[in-house]
C-alpha positions in Angstrom: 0.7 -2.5 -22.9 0.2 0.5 -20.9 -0.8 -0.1 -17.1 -4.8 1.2 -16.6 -3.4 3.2 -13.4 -1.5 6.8 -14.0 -0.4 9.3 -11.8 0.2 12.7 -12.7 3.4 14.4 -10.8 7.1 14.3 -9.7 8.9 12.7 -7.0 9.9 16.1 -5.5 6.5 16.5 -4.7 5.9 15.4 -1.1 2.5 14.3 -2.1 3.3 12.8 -5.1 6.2 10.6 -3.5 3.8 9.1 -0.8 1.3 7.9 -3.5 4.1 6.5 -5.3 5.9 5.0 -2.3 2.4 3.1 -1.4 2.2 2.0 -4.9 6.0 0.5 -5.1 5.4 -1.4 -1.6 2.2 -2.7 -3.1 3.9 -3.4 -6.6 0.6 -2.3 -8.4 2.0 -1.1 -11.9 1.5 2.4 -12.7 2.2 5.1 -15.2 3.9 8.3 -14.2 3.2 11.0 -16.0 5.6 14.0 -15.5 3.2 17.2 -14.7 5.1 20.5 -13.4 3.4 21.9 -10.3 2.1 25.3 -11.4 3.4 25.6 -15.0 0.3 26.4 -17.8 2.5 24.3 -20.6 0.8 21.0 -21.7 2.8 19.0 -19.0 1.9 21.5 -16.4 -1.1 21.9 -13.5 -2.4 24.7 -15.1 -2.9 23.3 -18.4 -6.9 23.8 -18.8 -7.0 20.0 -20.4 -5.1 19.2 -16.8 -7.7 21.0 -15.2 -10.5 19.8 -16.4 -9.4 16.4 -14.9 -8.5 17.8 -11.5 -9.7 21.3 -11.1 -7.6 21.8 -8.1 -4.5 22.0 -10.4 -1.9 20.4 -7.8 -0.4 16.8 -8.0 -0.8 14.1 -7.5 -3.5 13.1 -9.8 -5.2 9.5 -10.4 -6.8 8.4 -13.6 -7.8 4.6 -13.8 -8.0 4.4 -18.0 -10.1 1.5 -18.4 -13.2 3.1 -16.0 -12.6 7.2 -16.8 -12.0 7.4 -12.9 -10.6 10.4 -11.9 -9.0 12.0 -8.1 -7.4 14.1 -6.4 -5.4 14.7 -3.5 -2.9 12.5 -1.8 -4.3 11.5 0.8 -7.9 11.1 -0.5 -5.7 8.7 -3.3 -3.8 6.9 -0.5 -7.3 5.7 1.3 -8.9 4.9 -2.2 -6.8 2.9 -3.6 -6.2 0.8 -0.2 -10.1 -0.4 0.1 -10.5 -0.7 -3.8 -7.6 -3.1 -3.3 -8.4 -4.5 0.0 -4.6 -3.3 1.6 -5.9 -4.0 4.9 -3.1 -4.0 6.5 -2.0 -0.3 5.6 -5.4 0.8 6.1 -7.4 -1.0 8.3 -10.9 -2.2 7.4 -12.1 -2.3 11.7 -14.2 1.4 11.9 -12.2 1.5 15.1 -8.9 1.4 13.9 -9.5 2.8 10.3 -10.7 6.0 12.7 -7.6 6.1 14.3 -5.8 5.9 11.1 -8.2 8.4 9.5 -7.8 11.1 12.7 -3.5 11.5 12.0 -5.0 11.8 8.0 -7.2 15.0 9.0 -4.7 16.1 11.1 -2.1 16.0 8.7 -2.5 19.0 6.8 -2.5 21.2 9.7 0.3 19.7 11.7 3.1 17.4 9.5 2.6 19.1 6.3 3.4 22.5 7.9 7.5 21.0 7.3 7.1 21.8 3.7 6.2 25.0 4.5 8.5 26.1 7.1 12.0 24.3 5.8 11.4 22.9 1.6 9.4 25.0 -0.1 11.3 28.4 1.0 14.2 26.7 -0.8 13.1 24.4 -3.3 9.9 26.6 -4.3 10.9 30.4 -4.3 8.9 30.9 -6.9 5.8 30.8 -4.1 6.8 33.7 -2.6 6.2 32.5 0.9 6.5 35.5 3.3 8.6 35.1 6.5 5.4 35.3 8.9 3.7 32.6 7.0 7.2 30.4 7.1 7.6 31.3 10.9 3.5 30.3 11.7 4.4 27.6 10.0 7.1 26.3 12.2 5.4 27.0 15.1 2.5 24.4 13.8 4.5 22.0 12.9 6.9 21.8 15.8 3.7 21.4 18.1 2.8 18.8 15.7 6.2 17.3 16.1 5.7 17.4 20.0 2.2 15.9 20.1 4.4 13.1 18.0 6.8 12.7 20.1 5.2 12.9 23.7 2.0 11.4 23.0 1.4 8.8 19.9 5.1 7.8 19.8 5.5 7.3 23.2 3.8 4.1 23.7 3.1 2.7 20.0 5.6 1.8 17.5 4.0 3.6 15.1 1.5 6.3 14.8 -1.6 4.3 15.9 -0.5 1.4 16.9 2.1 -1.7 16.2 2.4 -1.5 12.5 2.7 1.3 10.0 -0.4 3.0 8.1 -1.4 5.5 5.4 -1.0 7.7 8.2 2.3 6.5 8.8 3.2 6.9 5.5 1.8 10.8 4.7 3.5 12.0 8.4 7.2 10.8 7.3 6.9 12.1 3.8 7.0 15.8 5.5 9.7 14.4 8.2 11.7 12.7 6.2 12.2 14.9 3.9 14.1 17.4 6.5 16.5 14.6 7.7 20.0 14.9 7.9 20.8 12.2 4.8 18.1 14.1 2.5 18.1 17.4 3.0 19.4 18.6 6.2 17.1 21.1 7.5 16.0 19.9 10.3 17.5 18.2 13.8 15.5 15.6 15.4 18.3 14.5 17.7 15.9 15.8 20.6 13.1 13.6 19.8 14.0 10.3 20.7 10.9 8.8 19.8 10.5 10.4 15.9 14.0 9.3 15.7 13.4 6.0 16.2 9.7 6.4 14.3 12.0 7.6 11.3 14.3 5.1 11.1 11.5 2.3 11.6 10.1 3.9 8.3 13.0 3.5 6.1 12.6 -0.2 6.6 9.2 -0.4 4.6 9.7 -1.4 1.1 9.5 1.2 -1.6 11.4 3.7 0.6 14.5 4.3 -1.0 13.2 4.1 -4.7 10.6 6.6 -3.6 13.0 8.9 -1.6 16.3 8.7 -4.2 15.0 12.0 -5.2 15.8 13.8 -2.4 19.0 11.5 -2.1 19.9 13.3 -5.4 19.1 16.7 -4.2 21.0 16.7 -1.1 22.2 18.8 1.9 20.2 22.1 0.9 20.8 24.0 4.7 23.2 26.4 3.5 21.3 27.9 0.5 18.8 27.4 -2.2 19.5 25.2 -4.7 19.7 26.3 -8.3 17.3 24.9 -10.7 19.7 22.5 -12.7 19.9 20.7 -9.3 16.7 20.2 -8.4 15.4 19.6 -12.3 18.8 16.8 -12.4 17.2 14.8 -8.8 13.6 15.3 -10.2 14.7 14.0 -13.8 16.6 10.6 -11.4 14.0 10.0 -9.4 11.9 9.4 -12.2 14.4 7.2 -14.1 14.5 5.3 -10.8 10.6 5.0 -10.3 10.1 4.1 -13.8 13.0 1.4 -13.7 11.2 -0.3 -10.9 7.9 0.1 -12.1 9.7 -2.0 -15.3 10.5 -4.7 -13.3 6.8 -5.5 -11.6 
């Protein structure tokens, strides 16, 4: 029997790895359906059927299959399925805390997300096209972002609002992590002390490494783009790994 819950994407996908991390610590089955960012082929965003369901055309996607329920966007996901499920503890049900939590989330995309833009996607997405001012503005963004990390939410909490990790949590060291020396090496973070530690705390949460063997698979990319076998061979294992543990729920 099929779980009621799919998600439409890949591991590569930043977005798609933090729903799917969430979903492993939480051990709520799911389906992952494999869906190629920006392809028009049946398994692709563009596909018009996959459009009709999320008209934005980018992963992840949610479709519950017993209601017809339908969403988009990670983040929007993330915060959904945490109050249908009542995962208070990730995301807080207190309007003072859930604000705090909610806050890093509208931040996000205009601070930690920027790491896609400025270090992963020039290499693992050339097909984007991303020119070098819109690469270099987005370096500038997120290493402010970084800084405001490091010197002001970091400095006295353990985690990003307060003494346990969050959605937020969660979204911010999808983008960091992915840039770390044992994934893909694109980024040093040997001058902030506090990310450091915040990164290493982050690994401890369960889910992590099932969610992350992708970019285990992909590896050190700091010298050069990788060619497509490489990153279709970690995409393809981090789906056999995902689905393996999905198996055992």
């Amino acid at each position: 029997m099929s779980a009621p819950l799919k998600i439409y994407g890949v591991p590569m996908s930043q977005a798609v790895r933090t729903v799917i991390w969430l979903l492993l610590n939480k051990k709520l089955p799911f389906e992952l359906v494999v869906t190629v960012p920006g392809s028009p082929k049946a398994n692709g965003t563009r596909d018009p059927e996959y459009m009709k369901k999320f008209p934005n055309a980018t992963i992840p996607g949610l479709e519950e299959t017993d209601s017809g329920f339908l969403l988009g966007e990670s983040l929007a996901i993330m915060t959904y399925l945490c109050t249908k499920h009542g995962w208070t503890d990730l995301y807080p049900d207190d309007p003072e805390r859930r604000s705090k939590v909610d806050s890093i989330l509208h931040y996000h995309h205009r601070s930690f997300k920027e790491a896609t833009l400025a270090f992963f996607a020039p290499k693992v997405r050339p097909d984007l096209g991303l020119a070098e001012p819109v690469i270099e503005m987005s370096r500038r963004v997120f290493t402010n972002g970084l800084k405001a990390m490091e010197t002001q939410w970091l400095a006295n909490n353990q985690y990003l609002t307060g003494d346990s990790p969050t959605v937020a949590d969660m979204a911010a060291y999808v983008e960091l992590g992915q840039l770390k020396k044992e994934f893909t090496n694109t980024f040093d973070y040997s001058e902030f002390s506090n990310v450091s530690r915040w990164l290493d705390d982050m690994t401890k949460l369960d889910g992590h490494d099932d969610s992350h063997l992708v970019l285990k698979e992909l590896g050190d990319i700091s010298q050069g783009a990788p060619e497509m076998e490489r990153i279709m061979g970690a995409n393809m294992k981090g789906i056999e790994i995902v689905n393996k543990k999905i198996a055992e729920m």
